[in-house]
C-alpha positions in Angstrom: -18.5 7.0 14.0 -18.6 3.9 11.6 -19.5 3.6 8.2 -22.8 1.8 9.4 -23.6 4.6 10.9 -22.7 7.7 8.2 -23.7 5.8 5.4 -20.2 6.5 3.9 -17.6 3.8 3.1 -14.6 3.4 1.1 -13.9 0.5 -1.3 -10.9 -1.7 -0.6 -9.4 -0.6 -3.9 -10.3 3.0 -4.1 -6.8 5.0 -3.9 -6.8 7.1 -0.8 -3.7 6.9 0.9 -0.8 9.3 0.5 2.8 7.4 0.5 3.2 8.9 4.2 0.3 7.3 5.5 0.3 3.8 3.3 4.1 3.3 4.6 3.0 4.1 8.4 0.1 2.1 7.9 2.2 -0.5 6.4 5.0 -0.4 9.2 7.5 0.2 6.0 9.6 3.5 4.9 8.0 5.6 2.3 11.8 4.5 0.4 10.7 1.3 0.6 7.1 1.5 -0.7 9.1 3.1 -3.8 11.1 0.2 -4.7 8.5 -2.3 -4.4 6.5 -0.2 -7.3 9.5 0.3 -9.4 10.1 -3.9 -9.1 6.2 -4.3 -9.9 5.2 -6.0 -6.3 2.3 -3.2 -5.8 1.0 -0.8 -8.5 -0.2 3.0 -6.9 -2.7 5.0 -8.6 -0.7 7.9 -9.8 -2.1 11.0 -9.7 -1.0 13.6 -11.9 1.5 11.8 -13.3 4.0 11.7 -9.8 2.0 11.1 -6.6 1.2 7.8 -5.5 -2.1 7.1 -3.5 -2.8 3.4 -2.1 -5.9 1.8 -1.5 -6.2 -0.8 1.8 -5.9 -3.7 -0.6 -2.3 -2.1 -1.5 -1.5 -1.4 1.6 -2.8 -5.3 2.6 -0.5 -6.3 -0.2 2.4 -4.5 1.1 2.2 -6.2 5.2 2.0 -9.5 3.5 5.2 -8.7 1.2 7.0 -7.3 4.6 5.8 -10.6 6.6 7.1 -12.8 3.6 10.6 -11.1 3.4 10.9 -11.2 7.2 10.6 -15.3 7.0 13.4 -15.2 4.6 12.0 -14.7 1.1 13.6 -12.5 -1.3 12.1 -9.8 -3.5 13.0 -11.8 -6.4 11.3 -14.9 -4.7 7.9 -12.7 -4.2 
C-alpha cells in the first residue's frame, strides 16, 4: 500500500532507521556509517544516549558521500 493510500507518511528527516538497515540501505557497512559520524559527515539521532537511527535524508547523504569517494575524493576532501 502507499502512503496515498493509508494516509500515513514519514518525513524525510524523521529518524527511523536502525544502523543495520541505514547501512543496507546505503550499500555501506554498519563500521562504516560509524566513522563517517565520528568525522561529522552525517549526524544520527541518538537515542538513549547510544543507538543511532537515520532518517532517508541521512541515509541520501550517506550514497552521495559513497558515490563521491568512489570518484576519487577523500574524506577529508568531503
Amino acid at each position: 500500500m502507499s502512503a496515498e493510500r493509508t494516509g500515513f507518511s514519514i518525513a524525510d528527516d524523521a529518524p527511523v532507521y536502525a544502523i543495520s538497515v541505514a547501512a543496507r540501505l546505503a550499500g555501506l557497512h554498519a563500521q562504516t556509517l560509524r566513522q563517517y559520524d565520528r568525522l561529522g559527515l552525517v549526524s544520527p539521532t541518538r537515542v538513549g544516549g547510544r543507538n543511532r537511527l537515520y532518517s532517508a535524508n541521512d541515509i541520501a547523504r550517506l550514497r552521495e558521500i559513497a558515490d563521491l569517494t568512489s570518484q576519487g575524493l577523500t574524506l577529508e576532501g568531503i
